[in-house]
C-alpha positions as CSV (number, residue, x, y, z in Angstrom):
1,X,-16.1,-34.9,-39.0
2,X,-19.7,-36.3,-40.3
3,X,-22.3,-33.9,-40.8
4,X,-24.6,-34.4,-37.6
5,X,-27.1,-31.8,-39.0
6,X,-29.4,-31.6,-41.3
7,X,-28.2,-28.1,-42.4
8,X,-24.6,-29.2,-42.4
9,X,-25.1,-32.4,-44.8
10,X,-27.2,-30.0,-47.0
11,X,-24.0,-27.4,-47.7
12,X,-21.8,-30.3,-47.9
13,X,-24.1,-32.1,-50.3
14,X,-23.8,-29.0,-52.6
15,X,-20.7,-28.8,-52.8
16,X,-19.7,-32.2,-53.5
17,X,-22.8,-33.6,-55.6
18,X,-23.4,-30.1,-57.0
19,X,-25.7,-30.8,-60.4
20,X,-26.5,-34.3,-59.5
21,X,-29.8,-35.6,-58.9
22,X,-31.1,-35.8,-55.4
23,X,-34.6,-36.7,-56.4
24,X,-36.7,-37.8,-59.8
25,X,-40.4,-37.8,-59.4
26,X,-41.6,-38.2,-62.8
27,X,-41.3,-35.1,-64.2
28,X,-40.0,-33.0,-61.3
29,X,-36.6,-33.2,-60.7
30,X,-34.3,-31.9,-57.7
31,X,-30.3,-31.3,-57.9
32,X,-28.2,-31.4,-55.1
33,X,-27.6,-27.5,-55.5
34,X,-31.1,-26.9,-55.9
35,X,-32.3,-28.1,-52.7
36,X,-29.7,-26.0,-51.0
37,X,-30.8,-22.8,-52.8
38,X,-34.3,-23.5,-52.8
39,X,-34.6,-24.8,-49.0
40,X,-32.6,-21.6,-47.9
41,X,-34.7,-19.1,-49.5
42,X,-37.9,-21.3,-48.1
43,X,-35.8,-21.2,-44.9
44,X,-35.4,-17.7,-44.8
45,X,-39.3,-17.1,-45.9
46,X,-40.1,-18.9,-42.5
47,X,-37.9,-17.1,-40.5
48,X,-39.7,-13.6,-41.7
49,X,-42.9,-15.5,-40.5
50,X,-41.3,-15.7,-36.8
51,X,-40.3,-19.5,-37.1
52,X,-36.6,-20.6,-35.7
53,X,-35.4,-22.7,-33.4
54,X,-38.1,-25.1,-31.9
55,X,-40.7,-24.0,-34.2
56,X,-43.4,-26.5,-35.0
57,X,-43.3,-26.4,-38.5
58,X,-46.0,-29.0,-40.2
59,X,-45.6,-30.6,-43.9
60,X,-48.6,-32.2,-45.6
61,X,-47.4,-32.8,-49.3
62,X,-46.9,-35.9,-51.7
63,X,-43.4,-37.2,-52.2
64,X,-42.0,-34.9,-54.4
65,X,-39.5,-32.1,-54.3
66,X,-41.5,-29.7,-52.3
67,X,-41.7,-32.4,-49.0
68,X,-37.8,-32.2,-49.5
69,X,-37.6,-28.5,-49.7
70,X,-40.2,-28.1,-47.1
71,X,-38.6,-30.3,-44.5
72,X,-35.2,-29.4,-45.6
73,X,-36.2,-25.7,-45.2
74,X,-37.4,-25.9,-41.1
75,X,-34.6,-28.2,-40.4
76,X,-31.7,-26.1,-41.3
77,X,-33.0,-23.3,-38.8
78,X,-33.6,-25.8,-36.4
79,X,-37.5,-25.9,-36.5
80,X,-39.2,-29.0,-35.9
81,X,-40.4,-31.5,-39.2
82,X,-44.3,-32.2,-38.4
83,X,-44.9,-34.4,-41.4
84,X,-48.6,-35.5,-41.8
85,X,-50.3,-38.4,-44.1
86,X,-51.5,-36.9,-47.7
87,X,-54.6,-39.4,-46.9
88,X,-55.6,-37.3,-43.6
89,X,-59.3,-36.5,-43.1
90,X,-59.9,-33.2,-42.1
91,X,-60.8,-34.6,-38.4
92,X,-57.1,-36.2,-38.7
93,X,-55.5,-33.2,-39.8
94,X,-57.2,-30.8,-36.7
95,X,-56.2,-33.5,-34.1
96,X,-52.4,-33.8,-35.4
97,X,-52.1,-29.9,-35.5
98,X,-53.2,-29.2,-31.8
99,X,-51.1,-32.4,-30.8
100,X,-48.4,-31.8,-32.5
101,X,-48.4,-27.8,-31.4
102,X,-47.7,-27.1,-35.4
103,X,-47.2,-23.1,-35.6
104,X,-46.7,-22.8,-39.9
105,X,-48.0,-25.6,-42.1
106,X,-46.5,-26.0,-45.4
107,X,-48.8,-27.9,-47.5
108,X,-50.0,-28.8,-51.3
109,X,-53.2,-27.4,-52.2
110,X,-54.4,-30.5,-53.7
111,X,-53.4,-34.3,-54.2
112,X,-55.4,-36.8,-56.3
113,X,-59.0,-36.8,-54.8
114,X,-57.6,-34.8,-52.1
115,X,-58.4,-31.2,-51.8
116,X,-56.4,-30.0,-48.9
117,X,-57.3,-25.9,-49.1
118,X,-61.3,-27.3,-48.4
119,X,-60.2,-29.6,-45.9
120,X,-57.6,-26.9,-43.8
121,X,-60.7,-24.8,-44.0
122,X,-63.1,-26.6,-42.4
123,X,-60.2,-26.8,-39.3
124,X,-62.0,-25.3,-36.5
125,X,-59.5,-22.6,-36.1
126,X,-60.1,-22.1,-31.8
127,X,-59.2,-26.2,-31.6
128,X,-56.0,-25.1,-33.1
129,X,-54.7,-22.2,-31.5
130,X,-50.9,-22.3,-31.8
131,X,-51.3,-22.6,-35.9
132,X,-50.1,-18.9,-37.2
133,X,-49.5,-19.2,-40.8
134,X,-51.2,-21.8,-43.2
135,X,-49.1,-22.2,-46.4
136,X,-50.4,-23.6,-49.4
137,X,-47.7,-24.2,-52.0
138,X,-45.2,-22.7,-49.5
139,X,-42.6,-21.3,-51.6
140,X,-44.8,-18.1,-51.4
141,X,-43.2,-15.3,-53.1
142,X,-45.5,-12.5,-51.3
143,X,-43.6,-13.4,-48.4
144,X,-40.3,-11.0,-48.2
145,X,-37.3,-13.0,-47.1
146,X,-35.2,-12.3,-43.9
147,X,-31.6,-11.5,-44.3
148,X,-29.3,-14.1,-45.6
149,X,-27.2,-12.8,-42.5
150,X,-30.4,-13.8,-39.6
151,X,-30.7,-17.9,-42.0
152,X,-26.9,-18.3,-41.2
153,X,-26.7,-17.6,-37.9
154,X,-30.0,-19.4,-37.0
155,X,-28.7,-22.5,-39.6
156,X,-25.0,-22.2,-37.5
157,X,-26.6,-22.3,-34.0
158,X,-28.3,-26.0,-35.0
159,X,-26.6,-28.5,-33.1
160,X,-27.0,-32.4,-33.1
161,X,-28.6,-33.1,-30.1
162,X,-31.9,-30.5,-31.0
163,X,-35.2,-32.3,-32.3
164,X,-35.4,-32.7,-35.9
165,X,-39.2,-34.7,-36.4
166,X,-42.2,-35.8,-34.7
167,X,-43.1,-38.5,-37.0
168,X,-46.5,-39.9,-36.2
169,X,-47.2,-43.7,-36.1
170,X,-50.0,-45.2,-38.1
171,X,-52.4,-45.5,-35.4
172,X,-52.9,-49.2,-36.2
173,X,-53.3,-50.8,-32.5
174,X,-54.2,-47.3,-30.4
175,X,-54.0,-43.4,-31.1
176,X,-51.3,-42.6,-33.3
177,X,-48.2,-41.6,-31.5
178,X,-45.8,-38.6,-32.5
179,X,-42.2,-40.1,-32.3
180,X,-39.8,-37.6,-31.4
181,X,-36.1,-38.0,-33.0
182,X,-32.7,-35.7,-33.4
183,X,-30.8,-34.7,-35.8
184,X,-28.0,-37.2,-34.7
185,X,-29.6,-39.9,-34.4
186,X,-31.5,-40.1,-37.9
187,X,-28.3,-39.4,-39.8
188,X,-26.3,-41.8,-37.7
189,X,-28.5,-44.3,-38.2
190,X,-28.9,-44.3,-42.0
191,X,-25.1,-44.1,-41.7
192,X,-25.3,-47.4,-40.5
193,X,-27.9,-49.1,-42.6
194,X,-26.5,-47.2,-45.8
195,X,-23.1,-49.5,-45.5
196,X,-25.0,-52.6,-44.5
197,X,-27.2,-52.3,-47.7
198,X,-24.1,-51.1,-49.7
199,X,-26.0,-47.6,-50.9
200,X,-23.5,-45.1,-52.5
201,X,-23.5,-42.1,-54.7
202,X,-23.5,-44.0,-57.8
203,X,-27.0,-45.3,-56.6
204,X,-30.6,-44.7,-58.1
205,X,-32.7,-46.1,-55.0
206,X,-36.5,-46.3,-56.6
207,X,-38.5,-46.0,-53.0
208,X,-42.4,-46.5,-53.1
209,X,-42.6,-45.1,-49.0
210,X,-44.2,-42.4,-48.6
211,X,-41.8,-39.4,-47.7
212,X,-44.5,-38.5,-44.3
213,X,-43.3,-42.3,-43.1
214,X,-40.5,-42.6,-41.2
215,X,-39.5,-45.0,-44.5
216,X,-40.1,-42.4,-46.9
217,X,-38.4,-39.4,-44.4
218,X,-35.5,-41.3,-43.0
219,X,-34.9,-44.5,-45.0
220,X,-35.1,-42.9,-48.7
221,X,-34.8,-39.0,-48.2
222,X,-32.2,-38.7,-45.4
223,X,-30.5,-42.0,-46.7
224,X,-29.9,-41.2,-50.2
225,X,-28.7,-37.0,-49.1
226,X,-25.6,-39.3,-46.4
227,X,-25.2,-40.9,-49.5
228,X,-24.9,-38.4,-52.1
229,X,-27.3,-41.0,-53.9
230,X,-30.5,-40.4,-56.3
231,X,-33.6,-41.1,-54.8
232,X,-36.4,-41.9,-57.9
233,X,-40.2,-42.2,-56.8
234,X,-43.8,-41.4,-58.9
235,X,-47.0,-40.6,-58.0
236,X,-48.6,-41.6,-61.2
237,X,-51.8,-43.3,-61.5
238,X,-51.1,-44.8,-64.6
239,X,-48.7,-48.2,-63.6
240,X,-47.4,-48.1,-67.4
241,X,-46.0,-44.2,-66.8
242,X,-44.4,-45.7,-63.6
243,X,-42.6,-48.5,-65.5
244,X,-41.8,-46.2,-68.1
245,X,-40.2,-44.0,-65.7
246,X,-37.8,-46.8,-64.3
247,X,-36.9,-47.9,-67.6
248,X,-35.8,-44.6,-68.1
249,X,-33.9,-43.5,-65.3
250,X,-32.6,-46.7,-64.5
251,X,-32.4,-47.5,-60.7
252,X,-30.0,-49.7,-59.1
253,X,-31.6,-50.5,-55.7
254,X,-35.5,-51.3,-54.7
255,X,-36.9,-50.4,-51.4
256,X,-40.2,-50.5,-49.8
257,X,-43.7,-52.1,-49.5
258,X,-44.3,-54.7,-51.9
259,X,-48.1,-54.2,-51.7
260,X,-47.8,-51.3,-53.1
261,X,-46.3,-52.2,-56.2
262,X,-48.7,-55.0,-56.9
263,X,-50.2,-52.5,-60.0
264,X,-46.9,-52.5,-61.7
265,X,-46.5,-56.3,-61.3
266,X,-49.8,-56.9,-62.6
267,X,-49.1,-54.5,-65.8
268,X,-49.7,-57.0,-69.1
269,X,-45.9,-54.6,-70.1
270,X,-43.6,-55.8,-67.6
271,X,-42.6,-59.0,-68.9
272,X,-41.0,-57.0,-72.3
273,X,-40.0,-54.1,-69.8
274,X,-36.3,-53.9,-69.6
275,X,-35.6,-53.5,-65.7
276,X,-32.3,-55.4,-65.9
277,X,-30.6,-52.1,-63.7
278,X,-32.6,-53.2,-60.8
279,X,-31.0,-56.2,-59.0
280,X,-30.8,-55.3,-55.2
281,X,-33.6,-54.5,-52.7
282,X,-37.1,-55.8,-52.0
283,X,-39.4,-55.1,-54.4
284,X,-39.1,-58.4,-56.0
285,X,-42.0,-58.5,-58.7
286,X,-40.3,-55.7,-61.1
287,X,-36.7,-56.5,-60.3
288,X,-34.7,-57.9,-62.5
289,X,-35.9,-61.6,-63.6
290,X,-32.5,-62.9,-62.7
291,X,-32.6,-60.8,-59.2
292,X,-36.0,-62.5,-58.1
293,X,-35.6,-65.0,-55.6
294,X,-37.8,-68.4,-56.3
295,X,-39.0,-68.1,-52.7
296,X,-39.1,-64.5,-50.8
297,X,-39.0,-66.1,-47.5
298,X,-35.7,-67.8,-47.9
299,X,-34.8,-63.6,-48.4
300,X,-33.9,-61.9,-45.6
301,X,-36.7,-59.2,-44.3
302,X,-36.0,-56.5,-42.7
303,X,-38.2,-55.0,-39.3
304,X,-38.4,-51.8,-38.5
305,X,-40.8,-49.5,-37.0
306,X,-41.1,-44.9,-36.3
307,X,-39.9,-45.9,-32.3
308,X,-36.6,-46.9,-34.2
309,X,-36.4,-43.9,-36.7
310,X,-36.7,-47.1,-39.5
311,X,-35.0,-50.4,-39.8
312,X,-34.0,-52.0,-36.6
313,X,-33.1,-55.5,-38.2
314,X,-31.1,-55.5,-41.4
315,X,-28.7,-58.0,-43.2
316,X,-26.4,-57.2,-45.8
317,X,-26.5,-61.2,-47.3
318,X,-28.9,-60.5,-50.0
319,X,-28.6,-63.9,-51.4
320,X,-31.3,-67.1,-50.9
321,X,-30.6,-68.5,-47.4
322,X,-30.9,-72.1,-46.4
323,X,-34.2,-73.5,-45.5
324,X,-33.8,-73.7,-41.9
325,X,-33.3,-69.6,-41.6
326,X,-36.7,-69.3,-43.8
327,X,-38.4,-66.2,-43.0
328,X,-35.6,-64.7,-41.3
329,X,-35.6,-60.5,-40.7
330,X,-31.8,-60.8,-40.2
331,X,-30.2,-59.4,-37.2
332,X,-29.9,-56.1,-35.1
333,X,-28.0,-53.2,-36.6
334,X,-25.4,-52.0,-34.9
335,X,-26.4,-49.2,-32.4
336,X,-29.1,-51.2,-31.2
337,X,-28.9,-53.3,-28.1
338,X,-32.2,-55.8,-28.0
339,X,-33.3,-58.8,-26.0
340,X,-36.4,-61.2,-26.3
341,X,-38.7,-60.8,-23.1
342,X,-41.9,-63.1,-21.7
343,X,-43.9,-59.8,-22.0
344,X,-45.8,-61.4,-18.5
345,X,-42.7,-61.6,-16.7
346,X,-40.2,-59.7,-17.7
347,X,-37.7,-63.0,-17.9
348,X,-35.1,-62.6,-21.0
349,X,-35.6,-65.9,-23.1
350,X,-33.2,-67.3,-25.1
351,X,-33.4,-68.7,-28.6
352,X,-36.7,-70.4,-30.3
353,X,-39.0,-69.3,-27.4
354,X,-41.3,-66.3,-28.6
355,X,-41.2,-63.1,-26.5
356,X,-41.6,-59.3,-26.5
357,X,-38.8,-57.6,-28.4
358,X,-36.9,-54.9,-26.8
359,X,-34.8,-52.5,-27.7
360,X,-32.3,-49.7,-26.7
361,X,-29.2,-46.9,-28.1
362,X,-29.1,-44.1,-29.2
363,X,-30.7,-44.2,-32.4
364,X,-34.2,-45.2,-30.6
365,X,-36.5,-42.3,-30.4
366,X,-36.5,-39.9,-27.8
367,X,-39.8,-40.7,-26.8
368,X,-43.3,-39.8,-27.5
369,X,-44.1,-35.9,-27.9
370,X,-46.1,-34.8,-24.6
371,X,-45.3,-38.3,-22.5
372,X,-43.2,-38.7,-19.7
373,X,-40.3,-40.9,-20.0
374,X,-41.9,-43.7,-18.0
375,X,-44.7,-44.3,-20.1
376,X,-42.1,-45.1,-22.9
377,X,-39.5,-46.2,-21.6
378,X,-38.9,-48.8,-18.5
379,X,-36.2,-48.2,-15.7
380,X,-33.6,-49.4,-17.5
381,X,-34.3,-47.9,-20.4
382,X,-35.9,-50.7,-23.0
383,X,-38.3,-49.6,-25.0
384,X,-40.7,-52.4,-25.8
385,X,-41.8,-53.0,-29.4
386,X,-45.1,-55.1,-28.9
387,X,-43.6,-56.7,-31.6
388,X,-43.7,-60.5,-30.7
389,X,-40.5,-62.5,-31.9
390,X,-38.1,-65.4,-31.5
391,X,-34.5,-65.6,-32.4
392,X,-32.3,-68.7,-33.3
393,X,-28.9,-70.0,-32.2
394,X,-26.9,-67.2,-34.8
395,X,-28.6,-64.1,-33.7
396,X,-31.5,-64.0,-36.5
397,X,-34.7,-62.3,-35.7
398,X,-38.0,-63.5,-37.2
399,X,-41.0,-61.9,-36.5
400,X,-43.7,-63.6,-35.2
401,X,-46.6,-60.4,-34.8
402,X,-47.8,-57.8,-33.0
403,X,-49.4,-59.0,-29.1
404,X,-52.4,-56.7,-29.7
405,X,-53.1,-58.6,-33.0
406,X,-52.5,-62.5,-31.9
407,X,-56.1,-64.4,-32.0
408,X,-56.3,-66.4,-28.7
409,X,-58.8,-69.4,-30.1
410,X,-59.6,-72.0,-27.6
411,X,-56.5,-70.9,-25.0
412,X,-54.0,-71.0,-27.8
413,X,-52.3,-67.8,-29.7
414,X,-52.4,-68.1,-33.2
415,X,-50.1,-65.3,-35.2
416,X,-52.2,-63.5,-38.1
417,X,-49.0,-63.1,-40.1
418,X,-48.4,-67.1,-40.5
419,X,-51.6,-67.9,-41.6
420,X,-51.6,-65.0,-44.3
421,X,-48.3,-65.9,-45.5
422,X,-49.8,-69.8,-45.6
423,X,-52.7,-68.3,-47.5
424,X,-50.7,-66.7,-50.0
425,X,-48.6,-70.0,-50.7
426,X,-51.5,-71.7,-50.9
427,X,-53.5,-70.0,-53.7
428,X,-51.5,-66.6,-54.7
429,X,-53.8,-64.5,-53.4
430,X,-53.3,-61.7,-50.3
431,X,-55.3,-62.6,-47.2
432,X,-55.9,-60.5,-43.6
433,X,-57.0,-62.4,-40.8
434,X,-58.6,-61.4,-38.0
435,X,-60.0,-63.0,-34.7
436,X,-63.8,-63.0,-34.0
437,X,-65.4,-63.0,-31.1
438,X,-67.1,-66.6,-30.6
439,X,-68.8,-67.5,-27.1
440,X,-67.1,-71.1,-27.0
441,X,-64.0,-70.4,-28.0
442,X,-63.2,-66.8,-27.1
443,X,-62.2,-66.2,-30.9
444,X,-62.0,-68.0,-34.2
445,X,-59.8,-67.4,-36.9
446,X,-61.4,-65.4,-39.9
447,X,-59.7,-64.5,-43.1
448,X,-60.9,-62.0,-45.6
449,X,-59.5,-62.6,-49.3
450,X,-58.7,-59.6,-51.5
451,X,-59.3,-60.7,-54.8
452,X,-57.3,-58.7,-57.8
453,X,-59.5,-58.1,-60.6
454,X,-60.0,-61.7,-62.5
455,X,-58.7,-63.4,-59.5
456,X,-60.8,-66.3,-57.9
457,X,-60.6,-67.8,-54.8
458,X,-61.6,-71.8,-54.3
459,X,-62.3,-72.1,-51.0
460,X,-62.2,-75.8,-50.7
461,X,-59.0,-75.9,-52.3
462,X,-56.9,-73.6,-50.1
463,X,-58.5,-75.6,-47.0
464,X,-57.0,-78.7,-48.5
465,X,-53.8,-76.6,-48.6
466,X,-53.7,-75.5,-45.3
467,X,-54.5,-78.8,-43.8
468,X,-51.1,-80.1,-45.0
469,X,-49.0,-77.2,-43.4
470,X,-51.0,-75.6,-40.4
471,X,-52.2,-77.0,-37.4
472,X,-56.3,-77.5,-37.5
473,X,-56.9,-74.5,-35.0
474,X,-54.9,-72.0,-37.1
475,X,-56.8,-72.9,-40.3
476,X,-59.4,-70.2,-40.4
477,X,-63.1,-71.1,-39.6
478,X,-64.4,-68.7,-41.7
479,X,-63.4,-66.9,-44.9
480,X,-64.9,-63.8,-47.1
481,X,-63.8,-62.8,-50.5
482,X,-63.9,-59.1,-51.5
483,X,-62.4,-57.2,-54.3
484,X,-59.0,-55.6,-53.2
485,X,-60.2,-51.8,-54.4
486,X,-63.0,-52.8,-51.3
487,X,-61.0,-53.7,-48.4
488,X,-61.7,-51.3,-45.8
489,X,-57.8,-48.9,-45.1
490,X,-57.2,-45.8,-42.6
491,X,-56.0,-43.5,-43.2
492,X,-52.5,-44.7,-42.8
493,X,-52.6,-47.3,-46.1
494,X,-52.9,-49.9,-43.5
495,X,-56.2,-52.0,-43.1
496,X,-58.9,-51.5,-40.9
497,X,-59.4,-54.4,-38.9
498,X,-62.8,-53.7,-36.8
499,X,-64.1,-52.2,-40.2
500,X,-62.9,-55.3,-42.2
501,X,-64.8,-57.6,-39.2
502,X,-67.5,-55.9,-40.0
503,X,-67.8,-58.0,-43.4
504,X,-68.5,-60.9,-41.3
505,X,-71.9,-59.5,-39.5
506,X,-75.2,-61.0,-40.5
C-alpha cells in the first residue's frame, strides 16, 4: 500500500534509501536516514512545546536541509506546514502569522540581506496572539524532548485525509491566498507527475524553486522523497560556485524558472563547463548543448499553479513538436477533470476559442484557509483558474493569460504574455507589459525592457520586428528601458506591475 502520509514515506524512505542523498545544497547535505532521525527529534522538540495534531506550525527558512527537517518535523505529528517567503517584510510576516493562526515558528535567523531575528521583533506581538514559541534555528537543544513513546503514537494517529500545508499564493492579482492541501493529495499527485516526467531514484533533479512555493514544497521536496530521488539546489551568490556545484554532483533532470537561472547562463564559464549529465527538464540555457531545443516554444510547457498543489498540465514527449502545436503546455494530468469556459457565461467552448480554465479531483486544494466553500468553489465543484486558455483538436492546452492582466485597448483584449514572448524573439531581451490608462482608448500597450548588464535595446528595430508578426494594436505604444537589477519585484520574486507603471509617469 503507498505511503499516503508524510510520516509513513519518511520511515519507509529510511529504510529503503538509507545513506542516500535526499538533498545537496552546496555544502549541506541531507541522507535519507538523516532526515528521519533529525525530523523525529525536531518532532518530538515540538511536541514538548504543546504542538500535535492541527498545530499551526510556521517555516520561514532558505531551501536547505533545515526547511526539510522543519516541515518534515510538524508533518509527521500531524501539525500543519505554514511555509512563508524568505523575502517577507516584517509587515508580510505579521499579516501571514495572524492569518494563518501560526502557534510555533521555525525560522533561520538570518538569510542574505535578510535579518529575520530584527524583523520577528518588530512583530507587534497583540496582532499575533495565537503565536507561542518563536524558534530561531529550531533544532534548539535547550528544549527537552518528549518521549519517543508520545512522537509515535502522535506520528501513528496521522491519517491521509488531515491537512498537511497552507501554502500561500504570491499575491500577484489580490491578497495572497493560503491554499489548503492533505497529505493525500500532494503525494498522490507527485505520484502522478513523477511517472509522466520519468523521475526515479537514480535521479539528481537540480530545482531552482524555492522550497516555500508550492514548486519548491511539492514539486522538488515531496517529489524527489516518492521517488527516493536526490534533490540538488544552492543558494550561492556567486553563479561560478553554482555551476561548480552541478558539475560536481552531476544532475540528471532540470526543473524550474528559467529566469532565475539567467546568472548562470550569462557566466563567461559555461560554455567550457561540462553539464553533459543534464539532458531532461526545463532549464534550457545550462542543459546540455545537445539537450537544448533550437526553439523553447516548439517544447512543451508545463502550467501549474498552489490551487493545484503544482503542475496541472504536463507532457511526458520531451522532444521538439511540430509547428502547429508551438507553445503548447501539454495536456491535463490524470486526476484532473478541466473544461474551457466563456468566463461571462458560463458556456463550455470547445477547441481554438479562448475561455476561463477550470478544473476539478481530488488533487485540487481543499480550499482557501478561513473561506467558505462557495467563494472557491462553484456548485458543481469547478474551481476556476483565472487562467485564460484555448485548447486544440488533441487535447493540448496553451495558455493564453491571466483575465486580471489582459489590456483591453480600443475594445479589444490583447494578452501581455504574447507580446513579451514577441519581444523576446525580436531582440533577445526580457520584456513586461502592462496596460495604461489612456482616455481614448481605455488602455495602451506599454512595455518596460530589462536590460542585462551590456545589453542594449533599439527601439526602432524591435518595432520593425513586431510589425511583421503582431497585429498594429498589440505592438506597444510606448516602451521604457531599465536595468534588470531595477525592475520593481514583491515580495514574491514576481514583478510589481502598478510599481513598474509608475516608470511611465511624467
Amino acid at each position: 500500500m503507498p505511503e499516503n502520509t508524510v510520516g509513513a514515506l519518511v520511515r519507509a524512505q529510511a529504510r529503503r534509501r538509507g545513506e542516500h542523498l535526499l538533498l545537496i545544497c552546496d555544502d549541506d547535505r541531507l541522507t535519507y536516514a538523516d532526515a528521519d532521525r533529525r525530523s523525529a527529534l525536531l518532532a518530538r522538540r515540538l511536541i514538548a512545546l504543546g504542538a500535535g495534531k492541527g498545530t499551526h506550525v510556521g517555516v520561514l527558512h532558505p531551501n536547505g536541509s533545515a526547511f526539510i527537517v522543519a516541515m518534515l518535523a510538524a508533518a509527521r505529528i500531524g501539525a500543519v506546514v505554514v511555509p512563508f517567503s524568505t523575502f517577507a517584510t516584517t509587515a508580510e510576516l505579521a499579516r501571514q502569522l495572524a492569518h494563518a493562526d501560526v502557534e510555533i515558528l521555525l525560522s533561520a535567523g538570518s538569510y542574505r540581506a535578510h535579518d529575520y531575528r530584527a524583523r520577528l521583533a518588530d512583530v507587534d506581538r497583540s496582532a499575533v496572539p495565537l503565536l507561542r514559541h518563536v524558534l530561531i534555528d529550531a533544532e534548539d537543544r535547550t528544549i527537552e524532548p518528549a518521549p519517543a513513546e508520545l512522537f509515535e503514537a502522535l506520528e501513528a494517529d496521522v491519517d491521509p485525509c488531515d491537512v498537511l500545508s497552507i501554502i500561500y499564493t504570491s499575491g500577484s492579482t489580490g491578497a495572497p491566498k493560503g491554499v489548503v492541501h492533505t497529505h493525500a493529495a500532494h503525494l498522490e499527485h507527485q505520484r502522478v507527475l513523477n511517472e509522466i516526467r520519468a523521475l526515479t531514484a537514480e535521479d539528481r533533479l537540480f530545482c531552482n524553486s524555492p522550497f516555500f512555493w508550492v514548486g519548491g514544497f511539492a514539486f522538488a521536496i515531496l517529489a524527489c522523497m516518492l521517488a527516493g530521488a536526490t534533490l540538488v539546489c544552492s543558494n550561492a551568490t556567486d553563479p561560478g560556485e553554482t555551476l561548480d556545484l552541478l558539475e560536481a554532483v552531476r544532475p540528471t533532470i532540470t526543473n524550474g524558472f528559467v529566469t532565475g537561472i539567467s546568472h548562470l547562463a550569462r557566466h563567461p564559464s559555461l560554455p567550457h563547463r561540462d553539464l553533459s549529465s543534464m539532458r531532461r527538464g526545463n532549464l534550457y540555457p545550462i542543459m546540455a548543448p545537445e539537450a537544448r531545443p533550437a526553439d523553447p516554444e516548439l517544447r512543451h510547457g508545463m502550467l501549474g499553479m498552489t490551487e493545484t498543489g503544482s503542475v496541472i498540465t504536463i507532457s511526458p514527449d520531451t522532444s521538439d513538436q511540430p509547428e502547429h502545436r508551438r507553445g503548447s503546455f501539454g495536456k491535463p494530468a490524470p486526476g484532473f477533470e478541466t473544461k474551457v469556459i466563456d468566463p461571462d457565461t458560463g458556456e463550455e467552448l470547445g477547441p481554438g476559442r479562448v475561455g476561463e480554465f477550470c478544473v476539478r479531483g481530488p488533487f485540487l486544494m481543499e480550499g482557501y484557509y478561513k473561506r467558505r466553500r462557495e467563494e472557491c468553489f462553484d456548485a458543481d465543484g469547478w474551481f476556476h483558474t483565472g487562467d485564460l486558455v484555448r485548447t486544440d483538436d488533441e487535447g493540448y492546452v496553451y495558455f493564453i493569460g491571466r483575465r486580471g492582466a489582459m489590456i483591453k485597448t480600443a475594445g479589444v483584449s490583447v494578452a501581455p504574455g504574447e507580446v513579451e514572448k514577441a519581444i523576446k524573439r525580436a531582440c533577445g531581451l526580457t520584456a513586461h507589459v502592462l496596460g495604461l490608462p489612456d482616455p481614448d482608448r481605455g488602455q495602451i500597450v506599454a512595455a518596460v525592457i530589462a536590460l542585462e548588464e551590456g545589453a542594449r535595446f533599439d527601439e526602432h528595430a524591435v518595432r520593425a520586428a513586431l510589425k511583421r508578426e503582431l497585429s498594429a494594436y498589440k505592438i506597444p505604444r510606448r516602451f521604457a528601458a531599465l536595468p534588470a537589477s531595477q525592475i520593481p519585484v514583491m515580495s514574491s520574486g514576481k514583478v510589481d506591475l502598478p510599481r513598474l507603471a509608475e516608470v511611465f509617469d511624467g
